[in-house]
N, C-alpha and C positions, 0 to 999 in steps of 0.2 A: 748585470746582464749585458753581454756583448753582444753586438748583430753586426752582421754584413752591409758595407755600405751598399746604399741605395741612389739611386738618381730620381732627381724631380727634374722635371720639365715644367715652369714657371711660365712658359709662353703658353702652355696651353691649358691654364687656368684662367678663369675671370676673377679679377681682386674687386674687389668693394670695402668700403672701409661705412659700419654700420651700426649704430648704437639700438636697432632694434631689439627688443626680446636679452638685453642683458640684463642678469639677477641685480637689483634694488639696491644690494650695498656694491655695484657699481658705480653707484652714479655718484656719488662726490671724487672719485678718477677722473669719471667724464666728464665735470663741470672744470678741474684743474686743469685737461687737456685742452678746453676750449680757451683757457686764460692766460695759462703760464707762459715766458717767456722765456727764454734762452738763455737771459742773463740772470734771471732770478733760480738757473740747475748748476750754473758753471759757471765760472769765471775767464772760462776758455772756447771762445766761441770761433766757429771757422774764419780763417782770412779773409778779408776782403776782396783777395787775388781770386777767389773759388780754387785757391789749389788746394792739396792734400785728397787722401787715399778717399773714394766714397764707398762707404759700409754701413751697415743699417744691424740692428738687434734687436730682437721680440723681446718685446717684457708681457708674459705669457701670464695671464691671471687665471687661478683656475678654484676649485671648490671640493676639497677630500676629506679625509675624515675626521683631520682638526682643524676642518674651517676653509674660508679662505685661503690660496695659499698662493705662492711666486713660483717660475719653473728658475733654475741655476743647472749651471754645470762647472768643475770645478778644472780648470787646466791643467794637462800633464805637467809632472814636476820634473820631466826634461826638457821642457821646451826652453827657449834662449829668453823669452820674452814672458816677464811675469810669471816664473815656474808656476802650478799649485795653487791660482790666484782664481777664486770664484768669477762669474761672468753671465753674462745673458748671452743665452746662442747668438752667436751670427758673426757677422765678415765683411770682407768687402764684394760691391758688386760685379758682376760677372755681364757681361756685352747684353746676354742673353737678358738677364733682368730688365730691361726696360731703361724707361728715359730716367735716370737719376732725380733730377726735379719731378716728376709727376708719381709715377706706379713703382719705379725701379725699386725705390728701398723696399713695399710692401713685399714685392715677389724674392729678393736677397733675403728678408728676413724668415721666409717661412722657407724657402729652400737652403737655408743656412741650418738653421733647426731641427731641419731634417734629417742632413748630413750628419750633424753634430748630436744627436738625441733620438733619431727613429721616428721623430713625433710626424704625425699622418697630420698635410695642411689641412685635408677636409675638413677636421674638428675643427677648427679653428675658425674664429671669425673675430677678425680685425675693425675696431672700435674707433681708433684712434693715431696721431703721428704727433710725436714732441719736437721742439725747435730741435734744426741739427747743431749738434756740440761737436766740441775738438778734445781730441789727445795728440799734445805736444809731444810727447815722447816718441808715438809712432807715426802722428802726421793723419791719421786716421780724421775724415769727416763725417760723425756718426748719427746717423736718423734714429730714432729709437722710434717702435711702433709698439702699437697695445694690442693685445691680443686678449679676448676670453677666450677657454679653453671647455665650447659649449660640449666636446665629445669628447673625453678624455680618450687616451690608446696607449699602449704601452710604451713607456720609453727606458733608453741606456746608454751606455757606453756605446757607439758605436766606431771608433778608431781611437784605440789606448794610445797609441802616438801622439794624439793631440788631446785626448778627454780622460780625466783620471778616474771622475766619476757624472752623474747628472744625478740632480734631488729636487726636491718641493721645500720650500718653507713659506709654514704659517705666517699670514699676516699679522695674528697676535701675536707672535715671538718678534719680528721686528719692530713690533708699537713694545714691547718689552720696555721700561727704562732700562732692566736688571742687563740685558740683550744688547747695550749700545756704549760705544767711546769714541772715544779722536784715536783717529790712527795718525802718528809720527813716524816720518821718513828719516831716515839718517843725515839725509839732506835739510830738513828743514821745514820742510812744506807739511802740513796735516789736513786733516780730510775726517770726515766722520765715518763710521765702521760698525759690525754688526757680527756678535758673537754668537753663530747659530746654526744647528746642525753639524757639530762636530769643526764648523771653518770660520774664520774670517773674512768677511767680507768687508773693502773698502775700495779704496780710488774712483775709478768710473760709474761701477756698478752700485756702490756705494751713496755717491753723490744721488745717483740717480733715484734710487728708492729713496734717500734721505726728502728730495727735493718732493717726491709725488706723495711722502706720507705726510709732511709737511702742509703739502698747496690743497691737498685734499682733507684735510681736517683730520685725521688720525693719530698723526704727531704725542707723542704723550711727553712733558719736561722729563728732562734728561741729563745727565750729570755729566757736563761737555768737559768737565776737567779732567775725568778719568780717562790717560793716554795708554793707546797700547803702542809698544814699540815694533817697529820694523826692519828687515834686516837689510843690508845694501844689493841682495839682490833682488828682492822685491821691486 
């Protein structure tokens, strides 16, 4: 489904970040949001300069017909950067978003989501904020925030230039052992990965869910030997 882009205006919304009234098998997320640390998601954590890009991602949780589930969107496979490569909506911030330290990443990440998926913020109500991480590659300094998804709304493609597609996957399918491996770089470096809904998902995205299914008790052992390989442009 494709839609016409939309514009949000983030300045004139109130954010609140709220673990009221979220569904029960919430809560071991929300205990791991309050604990986790930054060096326990990544090994790549911001500079100490404060420099590099700041951008923020929804990791959007929500509840459909096989359960728990994740929102993704998968990257056009002409972009220069990571063609085809799964991802959690979002960007860098924009002036308008706020003070970076305080509200800025919440209000980037839901008008990043927006742009990128159609998703209405109103459903949304934002739970929580993980330490901010780095991507060396692009210099990116990234907030990831939590999102339930108490109203669900339609979402899609909304610009094929940058989104190939957007989907849901089940939180069972990522606790999968059958669902999980090391993704290998041509370079060297690996990273854990998740075979599901038709894509791979690793690097960033990757890490990320690994670490929150992980800190939250869901984790199920998993056969870290079995590599998938990657190609050099990945």
């Amino acid at each position: 489904m494709t839609r016409a882009r939309e514009t949000y205006d983030p300045s004139a919304d109130g954010i609140a970040v709220t673990t009221e009234g979220l569904p029960d098998w919430l809560a071991p997320v929300v205990g791991a949001v309050r604990t986790v640390q930054g060096e326990q998601l990544s090994r790549f954590l911001p500079p100490e300069s404060e420099g590099g890009r700041q951008s923020a991602v929804l990791i959007l949780f929500g509840e459909g017909d096989r359960g728990p589930e994740l929102l993704l969107m998968e990257r056009a496979s002409n972009l220069r950067s990571h063609p085809g490569q799964p991802a959690f909506p979002g960007g860098s911030l924009d002036p308008e978003d706020g003070d970076p330290a305080t509200t800025g990443p919440l209000r980037a990440a839901l008008r990043e989501a927006r742009e990128e998926t159609g998703l209405d913020p109103a459903g949304v109500q934002l739970f929580g904020v993980l330490p901010r991480l780095y991507i060396p590659v692009s210099g990116f300094v990234v907030t990831p925030v939590l999102g339930w998804w108490r109203t669900p709304t339609p979402v899609g493609v909304v610009d094929p230039a940058e989104t190939a597609r957007v989907f849901t996957v089940p939180v069972a399918e990522l606790t999968d052992p059958a669902n999980r491996a090391t993704a290998r770089h041509p370079r060297g470096h690996q990273g854990p990965a998740f075979l599901v809904e038709s894509a791979l998902v690793w690097g960033f995205t990757a890490g990320v869910i690994d670490g929150i299914l992980h800190h939250a008790g869901w984790e199920r052992p998993w056969d870290r030997s079995w590599q998938v390989p990657l190609d050099w442009r990945a």
